[in-house]
C-alpha positions in Angstrom: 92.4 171.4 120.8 91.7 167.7 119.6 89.2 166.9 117.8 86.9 164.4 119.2 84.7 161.8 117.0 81.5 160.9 118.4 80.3 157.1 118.4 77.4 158.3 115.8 79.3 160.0 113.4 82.2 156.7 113.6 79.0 153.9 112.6 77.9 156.9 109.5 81.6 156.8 108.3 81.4 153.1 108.7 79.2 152.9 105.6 82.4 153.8 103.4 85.4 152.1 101.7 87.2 151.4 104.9 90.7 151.4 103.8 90.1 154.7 102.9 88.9 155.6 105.8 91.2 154.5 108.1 94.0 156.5 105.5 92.0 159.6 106.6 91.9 159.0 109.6 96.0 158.3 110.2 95.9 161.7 109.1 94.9 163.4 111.1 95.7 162.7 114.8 96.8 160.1 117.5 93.2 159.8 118.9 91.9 159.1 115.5 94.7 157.0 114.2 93.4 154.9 117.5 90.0 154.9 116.1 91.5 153.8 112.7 92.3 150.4 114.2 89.4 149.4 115.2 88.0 149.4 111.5 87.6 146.0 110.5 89.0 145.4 107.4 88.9 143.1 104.5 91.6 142.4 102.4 93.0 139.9 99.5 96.7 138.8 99.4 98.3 137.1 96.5 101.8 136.1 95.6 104.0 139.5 95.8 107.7 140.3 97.1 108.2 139.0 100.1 109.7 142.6 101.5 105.7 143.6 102.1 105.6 144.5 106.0 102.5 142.4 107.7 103.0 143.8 110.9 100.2 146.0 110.8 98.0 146.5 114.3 95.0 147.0 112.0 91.8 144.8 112.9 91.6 142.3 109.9 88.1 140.7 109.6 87.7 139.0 106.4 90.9 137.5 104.6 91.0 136.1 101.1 94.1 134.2 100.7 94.9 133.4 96.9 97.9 131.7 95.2 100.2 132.2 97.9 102.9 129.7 98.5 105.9 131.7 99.0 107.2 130.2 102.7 108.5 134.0 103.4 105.2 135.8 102.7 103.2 133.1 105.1 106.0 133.8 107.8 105.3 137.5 107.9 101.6 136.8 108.1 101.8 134.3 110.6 104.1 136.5 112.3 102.0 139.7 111.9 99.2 138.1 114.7 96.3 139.4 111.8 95.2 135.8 112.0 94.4 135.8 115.6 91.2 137.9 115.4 90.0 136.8 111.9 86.1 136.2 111.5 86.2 135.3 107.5 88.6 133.2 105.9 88.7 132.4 102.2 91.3 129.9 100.7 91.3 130.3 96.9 93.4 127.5 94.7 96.8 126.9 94.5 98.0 127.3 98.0 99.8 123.7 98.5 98.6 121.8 101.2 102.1 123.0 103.6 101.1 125.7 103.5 97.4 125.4 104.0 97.9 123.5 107.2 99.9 126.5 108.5 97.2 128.7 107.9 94.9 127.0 110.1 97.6 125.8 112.8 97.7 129.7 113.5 94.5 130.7 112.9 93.1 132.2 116.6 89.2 131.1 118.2 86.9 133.9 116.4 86.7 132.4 113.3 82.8 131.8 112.0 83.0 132.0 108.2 85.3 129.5 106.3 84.8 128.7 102.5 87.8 126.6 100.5 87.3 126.6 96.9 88.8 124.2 94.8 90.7 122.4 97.3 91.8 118.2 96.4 92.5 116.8 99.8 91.5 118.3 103.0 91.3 115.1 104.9 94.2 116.2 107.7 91.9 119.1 108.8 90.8 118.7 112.4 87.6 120.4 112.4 87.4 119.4 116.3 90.7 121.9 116.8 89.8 125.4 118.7 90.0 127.4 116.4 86.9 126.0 114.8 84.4 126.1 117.8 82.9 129.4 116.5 82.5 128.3 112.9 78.9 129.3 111.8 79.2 129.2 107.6 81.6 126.2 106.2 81.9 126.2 102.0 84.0 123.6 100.4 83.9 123.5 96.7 86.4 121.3 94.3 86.1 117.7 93.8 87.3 114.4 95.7 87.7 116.2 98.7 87.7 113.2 101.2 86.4 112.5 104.7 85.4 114.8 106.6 85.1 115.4 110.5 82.3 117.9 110.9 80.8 116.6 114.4 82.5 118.7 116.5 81.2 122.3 114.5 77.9 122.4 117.5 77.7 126.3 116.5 77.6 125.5 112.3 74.4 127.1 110.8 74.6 126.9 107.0 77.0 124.2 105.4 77.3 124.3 101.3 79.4 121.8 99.5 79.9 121.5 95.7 81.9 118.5 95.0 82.0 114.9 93.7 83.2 112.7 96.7 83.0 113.3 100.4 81.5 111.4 103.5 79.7 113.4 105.9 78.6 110.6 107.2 79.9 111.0 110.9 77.9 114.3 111.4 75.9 115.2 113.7 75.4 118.9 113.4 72.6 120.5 116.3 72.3 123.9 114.7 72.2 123.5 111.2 69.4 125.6 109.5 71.0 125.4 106.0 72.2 122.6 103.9 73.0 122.9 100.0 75.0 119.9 97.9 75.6 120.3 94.4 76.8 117.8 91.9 78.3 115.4 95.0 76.3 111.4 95.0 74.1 111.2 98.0 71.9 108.1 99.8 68.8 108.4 101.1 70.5 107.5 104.8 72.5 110.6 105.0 69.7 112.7 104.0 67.5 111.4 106.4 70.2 112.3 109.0 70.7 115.8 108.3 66.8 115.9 108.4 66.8 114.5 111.7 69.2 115.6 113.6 69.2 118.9 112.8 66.6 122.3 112.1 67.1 122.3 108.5 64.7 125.1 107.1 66.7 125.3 103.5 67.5 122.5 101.8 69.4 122.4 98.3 70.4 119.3 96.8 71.4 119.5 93.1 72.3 116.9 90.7 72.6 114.6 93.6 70.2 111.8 93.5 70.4 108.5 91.4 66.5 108.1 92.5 63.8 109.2 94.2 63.9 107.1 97.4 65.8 110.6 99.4 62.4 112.4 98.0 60.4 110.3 100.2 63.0 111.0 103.1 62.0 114.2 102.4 58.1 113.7 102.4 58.7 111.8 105.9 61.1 114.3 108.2 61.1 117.6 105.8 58.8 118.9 108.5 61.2 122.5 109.2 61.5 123.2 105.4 60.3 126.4 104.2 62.8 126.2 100.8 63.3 123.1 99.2 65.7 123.1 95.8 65.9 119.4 94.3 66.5 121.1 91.0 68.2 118.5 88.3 67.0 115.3 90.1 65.1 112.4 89.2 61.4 112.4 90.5 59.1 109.6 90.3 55.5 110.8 89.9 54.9 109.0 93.5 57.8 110.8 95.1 56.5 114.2 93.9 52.7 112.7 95.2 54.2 111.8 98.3 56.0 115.3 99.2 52.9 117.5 97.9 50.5 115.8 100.2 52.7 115.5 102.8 51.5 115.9 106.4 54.8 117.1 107.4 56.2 119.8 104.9 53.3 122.1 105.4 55.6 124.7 106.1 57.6 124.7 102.8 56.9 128.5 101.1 59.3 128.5 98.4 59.9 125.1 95.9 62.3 125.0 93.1 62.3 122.1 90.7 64.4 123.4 87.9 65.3 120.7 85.2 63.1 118.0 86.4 61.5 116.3 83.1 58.9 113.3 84.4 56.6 116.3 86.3 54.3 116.5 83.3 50.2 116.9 83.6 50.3 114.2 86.7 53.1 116.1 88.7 51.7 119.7 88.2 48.2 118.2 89.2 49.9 117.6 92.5 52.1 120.7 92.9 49.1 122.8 92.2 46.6 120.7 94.4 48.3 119.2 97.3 48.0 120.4 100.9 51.4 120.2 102.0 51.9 123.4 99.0 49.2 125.8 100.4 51.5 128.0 101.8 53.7 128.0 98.7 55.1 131.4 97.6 57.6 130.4 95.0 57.6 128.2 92.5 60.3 127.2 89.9 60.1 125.0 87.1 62.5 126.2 84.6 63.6 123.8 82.0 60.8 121.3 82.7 59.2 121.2 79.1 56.0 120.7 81.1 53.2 122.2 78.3 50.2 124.3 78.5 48.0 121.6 79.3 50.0 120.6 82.9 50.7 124.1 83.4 46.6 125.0 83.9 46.6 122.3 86.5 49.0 124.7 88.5 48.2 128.1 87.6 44.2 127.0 88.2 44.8 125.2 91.8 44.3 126.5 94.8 48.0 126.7 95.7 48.4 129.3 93.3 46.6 132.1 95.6 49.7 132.4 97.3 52.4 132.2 95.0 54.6 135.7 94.3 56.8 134.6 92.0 56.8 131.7 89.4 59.0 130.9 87.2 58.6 129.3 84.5 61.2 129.7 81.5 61.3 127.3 78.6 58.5 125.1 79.2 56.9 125.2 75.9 53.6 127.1 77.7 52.6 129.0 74.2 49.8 131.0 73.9 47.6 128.5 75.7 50.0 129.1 79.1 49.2 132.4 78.6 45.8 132.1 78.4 45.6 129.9 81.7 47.6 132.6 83.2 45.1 135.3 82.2 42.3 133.0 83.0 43.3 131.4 86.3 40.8 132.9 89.6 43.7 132.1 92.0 46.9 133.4 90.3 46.3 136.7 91.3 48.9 137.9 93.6 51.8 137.5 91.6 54.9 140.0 91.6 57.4 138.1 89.6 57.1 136.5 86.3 59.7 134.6 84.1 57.5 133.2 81.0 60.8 133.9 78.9 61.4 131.4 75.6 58.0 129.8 75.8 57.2 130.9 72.0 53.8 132.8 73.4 54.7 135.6 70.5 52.9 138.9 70.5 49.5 137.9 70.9 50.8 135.9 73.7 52.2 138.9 75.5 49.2 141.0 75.2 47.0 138.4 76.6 49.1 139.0 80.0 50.0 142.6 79.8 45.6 143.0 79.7 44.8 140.7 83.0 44.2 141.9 86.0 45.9 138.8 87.3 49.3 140.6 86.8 48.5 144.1 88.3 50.6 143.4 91.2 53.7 142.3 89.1 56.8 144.6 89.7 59.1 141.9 87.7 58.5 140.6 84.8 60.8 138.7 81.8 59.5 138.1 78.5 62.6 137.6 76.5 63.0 135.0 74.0 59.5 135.0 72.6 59.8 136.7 69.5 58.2 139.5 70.1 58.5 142.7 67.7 57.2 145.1 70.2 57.2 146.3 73.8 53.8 148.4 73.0 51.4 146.3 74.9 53.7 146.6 78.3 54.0 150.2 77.7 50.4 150.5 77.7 49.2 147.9 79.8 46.7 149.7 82.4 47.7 147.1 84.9 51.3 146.3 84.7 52.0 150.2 86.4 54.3 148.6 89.3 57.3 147.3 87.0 60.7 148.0 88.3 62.5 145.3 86.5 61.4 144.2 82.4 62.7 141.8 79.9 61.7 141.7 77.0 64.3 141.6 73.8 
């Protein structure tokens, strides 16, 4: 008799280590070595003997290629047709550019998920090629990449680059719903393009800005954000006006402004008050060295009602941030806190751990504030919903 596997009890096995499964499943019959191939696996290949037999008929999904520059090993995978049906590619560094270039030449049309790390010159890839017409996710990290032709990805939805020189500049991508740049120089021009030409809903641009004239670019076509990172970025107090009172960005829920130092009491006045904010449920300032006094204005404005997480580590709040905390009548909703290295001490901590402003909270990180003892959370009659705590 053979044994049969139903479609329901294939998905349930699904949920385990797959190359294990499929072992199992070689095991045991012809109809279930069948089965076996239609896993899709994920695998890793680095530099080994080139004796290794690629001509597996085994679905192969994801592929992380690292190190590999032996001609003989590429050959055999090239050879093997596993590149053909591939969904996921990763190229780690180290693979010379030869060899690179092969990798794509053979890749087949399914490809949606490409990320490069690492990678000095990729100015000979044709992004207009076949086998990129499917491409949903494209990562490129390393530095002095190049140019770039990204035009012709029409199906690209999130594109993340983390390097020092590249022009993007001849994009135009229609389906684009999220863009993050770290650490790479650029204008207010380009930004404005991506903003206009395509749906960006999240936007992260790190360490990228010499100015605040791409904040206003922002302010003036931002008006599909719901998360906006411009984290480590110089902001002029009339940029940061300009984007809180925006008529456009009304739909931003989540801001993160991590390591911006000019907000002080005017800047917090604006996050805390400004229209375009009212919907805002998360809001970082870490590393802003903002003070007590400019954190009331945020913690006491009405765009605090919303807010479900804030965090807020090392920005010299004290004992007075907890206080405005404790005291606020629209901070009430939150279920995150990060309030860590901001020297608010013991007393500090029981001012929080004895408002109901908190009772919601189900995170909550304390650490760095010298406290000698976790007593207060322990007993706190309102912080009963913690799954996560810091506090050492």
């Amino acid at each position: 008799m053979t044994l049969q596997l139903s479609d329901e009890i294939y998905h349930i096995l699904l949920f385990s280590d797959h190359m294990e499964i499929i072992k199992a499943f070689s095991l045991i019959n012809k109809f279930w070595c069948e089965k076996a191939r239609n896993i899709p696996l994920s695998i890793t290949i680095r530099n080994f003997p080139c004796n290794v037999n690629f001509k597996c008929k085994y679905m192969i999904e994801s592929l992380h290629v690292k190190d590999i520059n032996d001609d003989e090993i590429l050959t055999n995978i090239f050879e093997s047709g596993m590149l053909e049906k591939l969904t996921s590619l990763k190229v780690s560094p180290s693979i010379n550019q030869k060899n690179l270039k092969c990798i794509f030449e053979n890749l087949g049309r399914e490809l949606r998920v490409l990320k490069m790390n690492f990678l000095r010159e990729i100015s000979y890839l044709s992004f207009s090629s076949g086998a990129f017409s499917k491409l949903e996710v494209l990562e490129l990290e390393g530095h002095d990449i190049g140019t770039i032709e990204i035009s012709a990805l029409e199906n690209l939805k999130t594109l993340q680059i983390f390097c020092r020189e590249i022009d993007l500049s001849n994009g135009y991508l229609p389906k684009l719903t999220s863009l993050r740049m770290d650490g790479m120089r650029i204008s207010a021009d380009l930004l404005r393009q991506f903003l206009q030409a395509s749906p960006i809903e999240i936007l992260r641009i790190f360490d990228c800005l010499n100015n605040s004239s791409a904040i206003e670019e922002i302010s003036l076509f931002g008006h599909r954000l719901v998360h906006l990172n411009i984290s480590c970025n110089p902001i002029s107090l009339s940029s940061l006006r300009n984007l809180c009172f925006s008529s456009v960005c009304s739909n931003i829920s989540e801001l993160i402004l991590d390591q911006c130092h000019n907000i002080g009491i005017e800047g917090c006045e604006y996050i805390g008050n400004g229209p375009a904010l009212r919907n805002l449920t998360l809001l970082s300032l870490m590393y802003c060295v903002i003070g007590s006094k400019a954190f009331e204005k945020i913690v006491h404005g009405p765009n605090a009602s919303n807010l479900k997480t804030l965090l807020v580590e090392e920005c010299e709040l004290g004992l007075n941030g907890c206080k405005a905390i404790a005291e606020s009548k629209t901070l009430t909703n939150l279920t995150k806190l990060d309030i860590s290295s901001n020297e608010i001490l013991d007393e500090g901590c029981e001012i929080l751990c004895n408002t109901p402003n908190l009772k919601h909270l189900t995170s909550f990180t304390v650490a760095c504030n010298e406290l000698t003892t976790s007593a207060p959370i322990s007993t706190s009659p309102y912080l009963t919903h913690l799954v996560h705590l810091d506090w050492e």
